[in-house]
Residue frames as qw, qx, qy, qz and C-alpha x, y, z in Angstrom:
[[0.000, 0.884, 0.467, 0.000, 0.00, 0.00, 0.00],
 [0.243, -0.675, 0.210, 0.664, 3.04, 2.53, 1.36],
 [0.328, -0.333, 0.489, 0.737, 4.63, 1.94, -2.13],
 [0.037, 0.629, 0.756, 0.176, 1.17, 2.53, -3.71],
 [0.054, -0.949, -0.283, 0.129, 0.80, 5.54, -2.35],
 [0.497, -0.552, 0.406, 0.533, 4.25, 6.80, -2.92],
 [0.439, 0.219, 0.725, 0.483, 3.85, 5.83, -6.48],
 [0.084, 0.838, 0.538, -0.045, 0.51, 7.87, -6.53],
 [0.488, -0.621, 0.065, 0.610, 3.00, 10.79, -5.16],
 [0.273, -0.349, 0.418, 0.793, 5.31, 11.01, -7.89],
 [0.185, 0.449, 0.742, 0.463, 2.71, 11.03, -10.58],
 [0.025, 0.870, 0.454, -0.190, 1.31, 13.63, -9.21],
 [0.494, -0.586, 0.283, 0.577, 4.36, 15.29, -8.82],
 [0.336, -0.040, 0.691, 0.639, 5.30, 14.92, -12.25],
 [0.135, 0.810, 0.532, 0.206, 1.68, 16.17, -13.75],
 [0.148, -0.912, -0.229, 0.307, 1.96, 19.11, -11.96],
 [0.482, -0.475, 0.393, 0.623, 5.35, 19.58, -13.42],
 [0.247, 0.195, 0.713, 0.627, 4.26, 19.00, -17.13],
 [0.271, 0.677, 0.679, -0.084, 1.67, 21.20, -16.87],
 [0.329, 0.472, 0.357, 0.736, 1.37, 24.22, -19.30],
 [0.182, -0.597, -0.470, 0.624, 0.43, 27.76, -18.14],
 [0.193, 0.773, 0.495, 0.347, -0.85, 31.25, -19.43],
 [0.354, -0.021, -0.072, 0.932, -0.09, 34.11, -19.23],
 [0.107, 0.624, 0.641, 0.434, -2.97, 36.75, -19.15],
 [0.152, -0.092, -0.192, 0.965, -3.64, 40.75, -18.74],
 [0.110, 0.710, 0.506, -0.478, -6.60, 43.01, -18.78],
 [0.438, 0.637, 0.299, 0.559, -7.13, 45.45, -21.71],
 [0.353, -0.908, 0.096, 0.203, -5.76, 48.56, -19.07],
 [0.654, -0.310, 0.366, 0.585, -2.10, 47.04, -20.57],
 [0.357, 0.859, -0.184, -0.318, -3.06, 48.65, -24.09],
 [0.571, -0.220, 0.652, 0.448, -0.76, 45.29, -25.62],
 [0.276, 0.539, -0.511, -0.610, -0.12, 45.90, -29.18],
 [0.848, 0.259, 0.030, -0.461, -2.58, 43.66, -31.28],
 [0.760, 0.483, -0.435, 0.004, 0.59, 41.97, -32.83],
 [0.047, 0.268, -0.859, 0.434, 2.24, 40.58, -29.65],
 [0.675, -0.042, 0.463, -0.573, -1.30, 39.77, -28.24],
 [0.867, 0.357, -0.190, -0.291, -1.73, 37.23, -31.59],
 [0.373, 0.612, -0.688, 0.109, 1.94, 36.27, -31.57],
 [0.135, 0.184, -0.905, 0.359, 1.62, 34.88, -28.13],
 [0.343, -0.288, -0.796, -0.407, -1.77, 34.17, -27.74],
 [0.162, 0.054, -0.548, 0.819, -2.58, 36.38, -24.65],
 [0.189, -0.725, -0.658, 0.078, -6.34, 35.87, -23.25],
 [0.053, 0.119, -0.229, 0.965, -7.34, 39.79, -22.51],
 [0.088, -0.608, -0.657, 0.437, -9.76, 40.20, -19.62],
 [0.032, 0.504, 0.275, 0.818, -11.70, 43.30, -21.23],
 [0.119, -0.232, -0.477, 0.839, -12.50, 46.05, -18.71],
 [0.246, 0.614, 0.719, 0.211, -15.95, 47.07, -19.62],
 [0.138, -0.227, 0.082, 0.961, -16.76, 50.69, -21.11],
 [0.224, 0.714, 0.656, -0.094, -19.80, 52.58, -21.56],
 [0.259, 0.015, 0.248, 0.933, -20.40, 55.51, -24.00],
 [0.353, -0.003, -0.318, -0.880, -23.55, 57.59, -24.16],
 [0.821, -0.040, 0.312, -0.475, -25.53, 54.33, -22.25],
 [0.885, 0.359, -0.281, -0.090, -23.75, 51.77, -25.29],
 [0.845, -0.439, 0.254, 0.171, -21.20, 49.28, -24.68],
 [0.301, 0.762, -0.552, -0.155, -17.85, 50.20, -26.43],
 [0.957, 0.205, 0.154, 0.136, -16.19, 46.39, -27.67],
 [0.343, -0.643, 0.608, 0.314, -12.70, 46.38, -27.99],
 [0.918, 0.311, 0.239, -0.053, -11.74, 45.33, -31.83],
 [0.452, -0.748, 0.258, 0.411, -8.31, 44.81, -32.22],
 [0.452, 0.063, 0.585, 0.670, -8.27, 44.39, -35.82],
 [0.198, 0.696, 0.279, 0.632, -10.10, 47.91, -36.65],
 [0.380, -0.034, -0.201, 0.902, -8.91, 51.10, -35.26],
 [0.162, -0.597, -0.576, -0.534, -11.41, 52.65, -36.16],
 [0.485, -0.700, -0.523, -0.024, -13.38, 52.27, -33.33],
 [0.543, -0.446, -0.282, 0.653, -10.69, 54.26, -31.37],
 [0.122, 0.175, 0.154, 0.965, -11.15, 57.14, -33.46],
 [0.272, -0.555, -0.384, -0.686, -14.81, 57.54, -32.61],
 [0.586, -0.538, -0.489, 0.358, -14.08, 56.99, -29.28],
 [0.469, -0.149, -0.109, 0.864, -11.76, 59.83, -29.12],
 [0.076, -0.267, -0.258, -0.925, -13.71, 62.26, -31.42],
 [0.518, -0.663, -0.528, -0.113, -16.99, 61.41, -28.94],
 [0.548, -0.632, -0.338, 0.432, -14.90, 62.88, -26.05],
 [0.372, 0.051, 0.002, 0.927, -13.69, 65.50, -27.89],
 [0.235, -0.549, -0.668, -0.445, -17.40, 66.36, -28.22],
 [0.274, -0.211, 0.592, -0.728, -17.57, 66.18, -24.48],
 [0.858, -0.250, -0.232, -0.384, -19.05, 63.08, -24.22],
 [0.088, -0.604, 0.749, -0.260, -17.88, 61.23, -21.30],
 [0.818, 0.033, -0.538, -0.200, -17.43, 57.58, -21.04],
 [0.690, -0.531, 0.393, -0.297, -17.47, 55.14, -17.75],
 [0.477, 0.223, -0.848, 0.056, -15.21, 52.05, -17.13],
 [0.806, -0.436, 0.133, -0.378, -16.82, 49.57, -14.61],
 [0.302, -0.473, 0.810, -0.170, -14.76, 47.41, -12.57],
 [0.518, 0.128, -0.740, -0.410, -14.64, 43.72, -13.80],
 [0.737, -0.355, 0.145, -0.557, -16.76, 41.38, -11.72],
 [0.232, -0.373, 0.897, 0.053, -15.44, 37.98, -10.33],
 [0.794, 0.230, 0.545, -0.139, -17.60, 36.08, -12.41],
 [0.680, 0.704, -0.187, -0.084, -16.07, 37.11, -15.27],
 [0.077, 0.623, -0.773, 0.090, -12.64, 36.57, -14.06],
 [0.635, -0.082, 0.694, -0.330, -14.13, 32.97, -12.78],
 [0.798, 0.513, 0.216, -0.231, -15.39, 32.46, -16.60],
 [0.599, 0.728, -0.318, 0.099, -11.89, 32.96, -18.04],
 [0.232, -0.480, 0.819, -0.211, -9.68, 31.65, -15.40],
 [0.688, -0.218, 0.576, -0.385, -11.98, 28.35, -15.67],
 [0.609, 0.761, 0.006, -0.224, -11.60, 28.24, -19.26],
 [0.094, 0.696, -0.671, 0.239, -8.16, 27.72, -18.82],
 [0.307, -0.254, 0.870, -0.289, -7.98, 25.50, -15.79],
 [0.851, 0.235, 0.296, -0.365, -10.51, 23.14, -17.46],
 [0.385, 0.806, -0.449, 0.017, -7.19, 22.87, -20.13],
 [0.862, -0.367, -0.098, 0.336, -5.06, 21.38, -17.30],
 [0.584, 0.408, -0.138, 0.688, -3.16, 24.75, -17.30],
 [0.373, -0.667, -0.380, 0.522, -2.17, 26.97, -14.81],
 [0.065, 0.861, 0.129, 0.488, -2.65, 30.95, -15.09],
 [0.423, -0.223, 0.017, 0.878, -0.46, 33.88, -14.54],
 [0.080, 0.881, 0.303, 0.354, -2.84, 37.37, -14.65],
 [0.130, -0.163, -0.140, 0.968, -0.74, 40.66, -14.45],
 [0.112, -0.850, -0.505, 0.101, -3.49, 42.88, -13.22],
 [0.059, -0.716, 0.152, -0.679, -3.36, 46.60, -13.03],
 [0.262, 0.230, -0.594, 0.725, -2.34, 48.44, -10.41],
 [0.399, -0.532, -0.744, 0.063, -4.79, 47.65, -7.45],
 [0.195, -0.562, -0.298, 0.746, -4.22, 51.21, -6.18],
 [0.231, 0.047, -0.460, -0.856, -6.02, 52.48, -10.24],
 [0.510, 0.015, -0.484, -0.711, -8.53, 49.69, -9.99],
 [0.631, -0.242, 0.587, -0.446, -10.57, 47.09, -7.92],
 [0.775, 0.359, -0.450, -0.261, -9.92, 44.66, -10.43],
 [0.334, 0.362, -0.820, 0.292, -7.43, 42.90, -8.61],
 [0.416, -0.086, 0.687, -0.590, -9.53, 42.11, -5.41],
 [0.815, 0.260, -0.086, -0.510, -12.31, 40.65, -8.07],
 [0.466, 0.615, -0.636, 0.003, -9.40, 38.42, -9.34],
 [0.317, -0.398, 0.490, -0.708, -8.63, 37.79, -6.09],
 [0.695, 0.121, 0.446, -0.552, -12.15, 36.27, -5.20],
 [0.873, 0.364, -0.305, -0.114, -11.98, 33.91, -8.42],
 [0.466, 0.460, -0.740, 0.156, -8.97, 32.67, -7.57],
 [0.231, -0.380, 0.656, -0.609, -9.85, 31.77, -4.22],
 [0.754, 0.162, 0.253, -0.584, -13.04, 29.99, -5.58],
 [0.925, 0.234, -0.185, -0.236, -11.76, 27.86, -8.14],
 [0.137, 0.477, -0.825, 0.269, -8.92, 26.80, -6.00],
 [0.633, -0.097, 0.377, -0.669, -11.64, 25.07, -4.32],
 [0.911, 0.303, 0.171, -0.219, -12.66, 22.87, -7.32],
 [0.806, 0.533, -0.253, 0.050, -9.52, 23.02, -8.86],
 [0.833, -0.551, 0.019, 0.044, -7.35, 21.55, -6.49],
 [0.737, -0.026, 0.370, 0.565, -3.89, 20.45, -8.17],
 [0.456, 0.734, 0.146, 0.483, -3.65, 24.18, -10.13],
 [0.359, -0.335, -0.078, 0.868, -1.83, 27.31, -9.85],
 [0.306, 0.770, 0.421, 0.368, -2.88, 30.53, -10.03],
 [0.481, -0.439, -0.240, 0.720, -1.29, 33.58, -9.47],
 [0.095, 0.978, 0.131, 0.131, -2.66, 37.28, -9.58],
 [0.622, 0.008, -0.096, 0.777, 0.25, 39.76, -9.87],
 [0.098, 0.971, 0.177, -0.130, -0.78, 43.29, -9.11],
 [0.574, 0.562, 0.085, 0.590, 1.45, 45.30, -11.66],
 [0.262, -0.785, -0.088, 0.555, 1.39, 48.42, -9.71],
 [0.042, -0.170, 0.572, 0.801, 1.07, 49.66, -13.57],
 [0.625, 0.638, 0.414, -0.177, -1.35, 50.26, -15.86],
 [0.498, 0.757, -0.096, -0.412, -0.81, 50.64, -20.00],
 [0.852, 0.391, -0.291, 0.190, 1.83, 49.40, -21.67],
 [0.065, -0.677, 0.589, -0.437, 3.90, 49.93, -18.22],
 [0.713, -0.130, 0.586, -0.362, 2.02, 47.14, -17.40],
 [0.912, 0.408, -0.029, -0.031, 1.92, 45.49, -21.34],
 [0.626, 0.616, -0.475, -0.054, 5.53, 45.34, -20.95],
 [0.289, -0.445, 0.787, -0.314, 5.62, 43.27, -18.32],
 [0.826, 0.252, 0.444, -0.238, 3.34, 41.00, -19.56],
 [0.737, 0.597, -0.299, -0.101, 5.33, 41.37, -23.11],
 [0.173, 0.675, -0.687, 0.204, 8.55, 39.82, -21.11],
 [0.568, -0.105, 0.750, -0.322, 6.99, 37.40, -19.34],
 [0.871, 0.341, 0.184, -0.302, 5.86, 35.60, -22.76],
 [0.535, 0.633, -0.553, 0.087, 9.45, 35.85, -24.23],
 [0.162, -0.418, 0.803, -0.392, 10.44, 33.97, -20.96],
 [0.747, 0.072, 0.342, -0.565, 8.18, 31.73, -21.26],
 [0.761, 0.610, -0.136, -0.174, 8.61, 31.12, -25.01],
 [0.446, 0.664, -0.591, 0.107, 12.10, 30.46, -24.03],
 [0.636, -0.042, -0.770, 0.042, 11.34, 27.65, -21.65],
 [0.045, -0.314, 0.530, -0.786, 11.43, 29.84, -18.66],
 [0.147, -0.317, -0.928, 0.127, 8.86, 27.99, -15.61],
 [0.379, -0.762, -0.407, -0.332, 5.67, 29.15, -13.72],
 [0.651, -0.673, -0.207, 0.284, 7.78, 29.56, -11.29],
 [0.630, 0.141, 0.346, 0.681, 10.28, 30.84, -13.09],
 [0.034, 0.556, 0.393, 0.732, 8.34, 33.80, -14.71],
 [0.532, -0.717, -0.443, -0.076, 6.68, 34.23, -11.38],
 [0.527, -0.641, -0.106, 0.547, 9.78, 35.79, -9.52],
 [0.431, 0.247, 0.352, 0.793, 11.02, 37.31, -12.70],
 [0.098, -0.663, -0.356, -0.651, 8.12, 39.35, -12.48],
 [0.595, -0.761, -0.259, 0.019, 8.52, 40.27, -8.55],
 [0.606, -0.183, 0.214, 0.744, 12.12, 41.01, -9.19],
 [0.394, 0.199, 0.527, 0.726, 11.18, 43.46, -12.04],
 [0.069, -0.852, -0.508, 0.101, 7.45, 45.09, -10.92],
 [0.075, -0.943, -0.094, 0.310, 9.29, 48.41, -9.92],
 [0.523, -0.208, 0.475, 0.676, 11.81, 48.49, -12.92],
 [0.148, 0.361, 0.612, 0.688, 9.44, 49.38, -15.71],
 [0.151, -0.408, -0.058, 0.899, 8.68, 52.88, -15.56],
 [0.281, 0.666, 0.591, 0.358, 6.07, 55.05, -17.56],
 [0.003, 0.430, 0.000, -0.903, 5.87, 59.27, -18.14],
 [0.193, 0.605, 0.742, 0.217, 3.05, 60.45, -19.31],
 [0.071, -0.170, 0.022, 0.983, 1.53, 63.69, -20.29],
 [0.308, 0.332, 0.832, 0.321, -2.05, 64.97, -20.67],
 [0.091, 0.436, 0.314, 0.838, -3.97, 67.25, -22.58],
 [0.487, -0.509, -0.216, -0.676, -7.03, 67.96, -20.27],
 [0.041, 0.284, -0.701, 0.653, -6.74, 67.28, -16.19],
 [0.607, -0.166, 0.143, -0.764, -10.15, 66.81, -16.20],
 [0.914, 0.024, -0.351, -0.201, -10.74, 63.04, -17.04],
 [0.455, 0.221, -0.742, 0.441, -7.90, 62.43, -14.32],
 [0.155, -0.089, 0.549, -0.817, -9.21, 64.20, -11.78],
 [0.822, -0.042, -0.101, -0.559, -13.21, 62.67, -12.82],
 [0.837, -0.089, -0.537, 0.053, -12.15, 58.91, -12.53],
 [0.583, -0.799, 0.150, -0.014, -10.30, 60.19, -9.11],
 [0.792, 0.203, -0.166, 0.552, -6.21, 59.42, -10.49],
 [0.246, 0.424, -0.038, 0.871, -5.84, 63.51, -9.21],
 [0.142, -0.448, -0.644, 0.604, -6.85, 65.58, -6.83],
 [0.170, 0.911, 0.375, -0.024, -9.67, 68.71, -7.67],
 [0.388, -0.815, 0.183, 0.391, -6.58, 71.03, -6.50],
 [0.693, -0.063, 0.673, 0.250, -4.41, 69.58, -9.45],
 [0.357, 0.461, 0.712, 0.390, -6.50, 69.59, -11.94],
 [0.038, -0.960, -0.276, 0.035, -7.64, 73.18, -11.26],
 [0.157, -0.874, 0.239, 0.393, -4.32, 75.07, -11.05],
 [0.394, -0.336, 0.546, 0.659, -2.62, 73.19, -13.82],
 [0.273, 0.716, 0.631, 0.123, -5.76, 74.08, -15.87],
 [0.040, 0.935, 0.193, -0.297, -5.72, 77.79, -14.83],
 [0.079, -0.693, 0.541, 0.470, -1.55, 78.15, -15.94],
 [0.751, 0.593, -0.232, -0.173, -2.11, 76.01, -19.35],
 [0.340, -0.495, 0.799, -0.037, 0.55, 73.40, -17.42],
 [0.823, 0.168, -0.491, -0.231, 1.23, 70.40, -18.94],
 [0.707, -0.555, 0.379, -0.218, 1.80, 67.91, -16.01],
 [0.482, 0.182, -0.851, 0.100, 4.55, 64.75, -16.27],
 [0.794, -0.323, 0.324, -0.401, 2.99, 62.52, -14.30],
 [0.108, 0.315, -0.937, 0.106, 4.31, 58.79, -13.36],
 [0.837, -0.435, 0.103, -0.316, 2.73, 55.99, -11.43],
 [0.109, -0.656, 0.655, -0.358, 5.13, 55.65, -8.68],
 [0.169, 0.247, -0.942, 0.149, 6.37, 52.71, -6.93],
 [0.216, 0.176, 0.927, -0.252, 2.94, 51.70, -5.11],
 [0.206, 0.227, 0.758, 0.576, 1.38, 52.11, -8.21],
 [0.162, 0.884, 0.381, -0.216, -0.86, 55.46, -7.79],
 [0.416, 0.697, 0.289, 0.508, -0.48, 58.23, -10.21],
 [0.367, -0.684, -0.072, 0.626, 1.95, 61.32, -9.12],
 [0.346, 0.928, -0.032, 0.138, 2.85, 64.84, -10.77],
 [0.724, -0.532, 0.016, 0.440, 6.63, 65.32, -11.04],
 [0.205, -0.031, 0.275, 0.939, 7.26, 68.19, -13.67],
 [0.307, 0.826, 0.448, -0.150, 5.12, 70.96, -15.14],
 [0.341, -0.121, 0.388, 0.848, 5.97, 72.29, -17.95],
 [0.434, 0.640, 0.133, -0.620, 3.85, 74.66, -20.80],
 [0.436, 0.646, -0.405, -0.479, 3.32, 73.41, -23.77],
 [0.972, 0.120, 0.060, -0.194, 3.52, 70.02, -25.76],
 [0.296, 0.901, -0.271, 0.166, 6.32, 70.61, -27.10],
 [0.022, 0.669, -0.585, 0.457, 8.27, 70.94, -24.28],
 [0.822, -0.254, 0.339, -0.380, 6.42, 68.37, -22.49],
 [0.844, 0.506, -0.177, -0.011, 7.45, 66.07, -25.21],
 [0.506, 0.561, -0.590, 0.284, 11.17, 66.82, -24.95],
 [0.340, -0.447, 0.662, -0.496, 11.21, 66.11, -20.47],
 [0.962, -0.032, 0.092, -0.254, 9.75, 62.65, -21.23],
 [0.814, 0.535, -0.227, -0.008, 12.40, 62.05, -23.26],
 [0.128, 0.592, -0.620, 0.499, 15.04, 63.41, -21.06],
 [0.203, -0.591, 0.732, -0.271, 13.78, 61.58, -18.44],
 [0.980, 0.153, -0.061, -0.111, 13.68, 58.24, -20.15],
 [0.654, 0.458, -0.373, 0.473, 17.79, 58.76, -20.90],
 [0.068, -0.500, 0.653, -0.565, 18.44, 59.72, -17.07],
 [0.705, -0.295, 0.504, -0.402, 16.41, 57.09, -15.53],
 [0.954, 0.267, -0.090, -0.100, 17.06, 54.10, -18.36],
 [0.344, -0.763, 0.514, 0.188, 20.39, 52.72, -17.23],
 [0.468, -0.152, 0.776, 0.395, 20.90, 49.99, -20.09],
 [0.450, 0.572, 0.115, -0.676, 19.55, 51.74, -23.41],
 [0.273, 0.524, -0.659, -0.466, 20.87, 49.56, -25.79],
 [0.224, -0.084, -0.965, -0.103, 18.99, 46.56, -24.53],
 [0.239, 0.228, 0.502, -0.799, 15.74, 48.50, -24.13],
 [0.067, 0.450, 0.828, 0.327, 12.39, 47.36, -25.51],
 [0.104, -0.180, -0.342, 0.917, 10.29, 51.01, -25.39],
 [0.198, 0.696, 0.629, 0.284, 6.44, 51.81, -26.17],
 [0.017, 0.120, -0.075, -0.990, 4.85, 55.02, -27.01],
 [0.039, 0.540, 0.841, -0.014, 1.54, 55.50, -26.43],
 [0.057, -0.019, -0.222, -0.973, -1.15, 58.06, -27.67],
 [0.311, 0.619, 0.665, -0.278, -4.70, 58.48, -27.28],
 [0.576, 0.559, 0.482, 0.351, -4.88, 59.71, -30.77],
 [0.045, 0.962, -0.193, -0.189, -2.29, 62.31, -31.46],
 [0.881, 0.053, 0.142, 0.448, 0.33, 60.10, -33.69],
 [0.460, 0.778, -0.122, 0.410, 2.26, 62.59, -35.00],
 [0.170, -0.833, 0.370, -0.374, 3.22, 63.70, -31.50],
 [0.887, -0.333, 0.316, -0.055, 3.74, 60.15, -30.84],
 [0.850, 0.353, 0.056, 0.387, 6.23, 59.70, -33.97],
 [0.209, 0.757, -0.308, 0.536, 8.23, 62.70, -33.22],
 [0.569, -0.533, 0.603, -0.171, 8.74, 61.16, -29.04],
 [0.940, 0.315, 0.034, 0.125, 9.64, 58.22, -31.36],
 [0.617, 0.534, -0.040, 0.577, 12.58, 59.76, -33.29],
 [0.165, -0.745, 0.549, -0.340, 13.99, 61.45, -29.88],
 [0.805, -0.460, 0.366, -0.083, 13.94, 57.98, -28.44],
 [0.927, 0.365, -0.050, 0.077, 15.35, 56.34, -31.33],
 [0.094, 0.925, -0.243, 0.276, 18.26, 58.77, -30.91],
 [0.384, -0.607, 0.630, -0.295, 19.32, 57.32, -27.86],
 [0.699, 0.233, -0.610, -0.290, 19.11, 53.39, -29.64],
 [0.508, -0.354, 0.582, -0.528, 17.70, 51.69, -27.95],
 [0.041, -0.125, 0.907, 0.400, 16.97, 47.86, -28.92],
 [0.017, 0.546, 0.687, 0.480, 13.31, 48.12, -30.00],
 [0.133, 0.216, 0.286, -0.924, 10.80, 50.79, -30.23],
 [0.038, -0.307, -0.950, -0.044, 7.16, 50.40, -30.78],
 [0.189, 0.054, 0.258, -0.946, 4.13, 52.74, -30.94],
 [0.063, -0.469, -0.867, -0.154, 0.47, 51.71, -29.76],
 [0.173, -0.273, 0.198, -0.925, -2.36, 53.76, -29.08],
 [0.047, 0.033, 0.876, -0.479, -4.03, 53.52, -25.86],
 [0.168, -0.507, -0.839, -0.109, -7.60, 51.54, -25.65],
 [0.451, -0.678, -0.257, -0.520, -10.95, 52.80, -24.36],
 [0.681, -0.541, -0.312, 0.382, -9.98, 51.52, -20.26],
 [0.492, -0.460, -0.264, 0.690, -7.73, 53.59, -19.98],
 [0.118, 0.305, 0.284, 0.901, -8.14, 56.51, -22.90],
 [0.378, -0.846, -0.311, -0.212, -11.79, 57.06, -20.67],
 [0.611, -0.651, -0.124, 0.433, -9.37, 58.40, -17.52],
 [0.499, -0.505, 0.208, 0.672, -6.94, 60.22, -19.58],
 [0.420, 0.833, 0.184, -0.308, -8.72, 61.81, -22.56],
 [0.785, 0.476, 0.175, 0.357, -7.82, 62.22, -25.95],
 [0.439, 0.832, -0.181, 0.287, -4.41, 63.83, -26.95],
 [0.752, -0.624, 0.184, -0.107, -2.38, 61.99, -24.35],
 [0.796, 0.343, -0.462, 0.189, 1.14, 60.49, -25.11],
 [0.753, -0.549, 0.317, -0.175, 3.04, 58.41, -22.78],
 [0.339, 0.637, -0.685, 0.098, 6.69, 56.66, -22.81],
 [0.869, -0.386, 0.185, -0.247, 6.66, 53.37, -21.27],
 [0.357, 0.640, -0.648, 0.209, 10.63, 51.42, -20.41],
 [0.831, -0.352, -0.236, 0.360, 12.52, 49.27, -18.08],
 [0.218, 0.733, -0.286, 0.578, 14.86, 51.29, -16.04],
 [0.379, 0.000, -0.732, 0.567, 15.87, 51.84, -12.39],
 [0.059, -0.350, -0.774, 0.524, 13.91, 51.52, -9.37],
 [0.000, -0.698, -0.362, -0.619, 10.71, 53.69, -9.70],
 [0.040, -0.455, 0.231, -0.859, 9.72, 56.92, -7.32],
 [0.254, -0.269, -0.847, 0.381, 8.06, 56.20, -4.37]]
């Protein structure tokens, strides 16, 4: 019986080993359509309302993002609602019904109550699913600060790299990748609550353009003001090249809530500084509702972030 059960043991043992895993993110990361396909990356869609309608994420027409934008340019304002653990329960089960285990980089639980939903699934279908793994990561990021943790954790993967494996990588790394941002209108920060009233009201009155971050426990801070796009434009840039300490083995996005041009010109300063890839998406409905249109944002690995 002993060597019966012992037997039982290593078989388990061994399943658990051979089992396969996922990787998956929320649509807050803003992944570029052509990594999401490449590596087949489940996205938990954050839901978004426009005008009473439901706004669908379609990552093979743009489109849609343009009438998003030009709706808010209107002044129409749009709502994100927090996902609900049944949904995260419907796609996590989806999976574990597979025999795989799941890795979800979440936004930053201090942007969104996603993560606690998450959270509650995970807790539940440990229950039924006994012999899995799941493991919620709170990014303490959102956008493509948060897609590019999720874009490194698939190349590690891809390159044999474990659940465990990928798991500390990404605790080792959380406060390395780094994002500056810049937006047109204070108001949609300060309406979803990322800002304070105070904020949004004096960098309104002086036509400031804020740099803003999200800082090491992953809430949104001001840490320049400057006037003007422009100028805004170049202090991203600068500090990408004072805080990036290995530029030549940097993977960098650029993100826009529809204002490419100003995204291709923070391009061609980054290029400058050659880095080993650059990349420009523009940012979904989740997060373009909080940060209105004409937004651009720099998103890197680098050292430690601000606190």
């Amino acid at each position: 019986m002993k060597i019966i059960i012992l037997y039982y043991n290593l078989i388990i043992k061994v399943v658990r080993k051979m089992r396969n895993f996922v990787i998956i993110t929320d649509s807050n990361s803003d992944m570029p359509t052509d990594i999401i396909k490449k590596y087949n990356i489940p996205i938990v869609e954050i839901e978004c309302t426009i005008e009473g309608k439901d706004i669908k994420e379609d990552l093979n027409n743009k489109l849609y993002l343009k009438g998003f934008y030009d709706s808010m340019k209107k002044g129409v304002v749009p709502h994100t609602s927090m996902v609900s653990p049944s949904i995260y329960i419907n796609v996590f089960e989806s999976i574990l019904k597979e025999n795989k285990d799941i890795i979800y980089i979440c936004i930053s639980s201090q942007l969104s109550g996603t993560y606690n939903s998450a959270l509650i699934a995970k807790d539940y279908l440990l229950q039924i699913y006994k012999d899995a793994k799941i493991e919620i990561i709170d990014s303490l990021s959102a956008t493509m600060q948060q897609g590019l943790l999720v874009y490194e954790s698939c190349k590690l993967q891809e390159n044999g790299q474990s659940f465990q494996d990928v798991v500390k990588w990404l605790k080792e790394n959380i406060q390395k990748v780094n994002v500056w941002f810049m937006v047109d209108d204070l108001d949609y920060l300060k309406n979803g609550g990322r800002i304070s009233s105070k904020e949004a009201f004096i960098g309104k009155s002086l036509n400031i353009k804020p740099i803003l971050t999200i800082n090491g426990e992953g809430k949104i801070i001001t840490v320049d003001k400057v006037r003007g796009r422009k100028k805004a434009i170049k202090v991203i840039t600068e500090k990408f090249e004072n805080q990036n300490y290995n530029l030549h083995k940097s993977t960098v996005c650029v993100l826009h809530s529809d204002c490419k041009d100003d995204a291709e010109i923070l391009k061609e300063k980054v290029l400058e500084l050659s880095p080993r890839e650059v990349f420009i998406n523009e940012v979904r409905t989740s997060v373009g509702t909080h940060i209105g249109p004409n937004a651009i944002a720099l998103a890197f690995f680098g050292e430690q972030r601000k606190q």
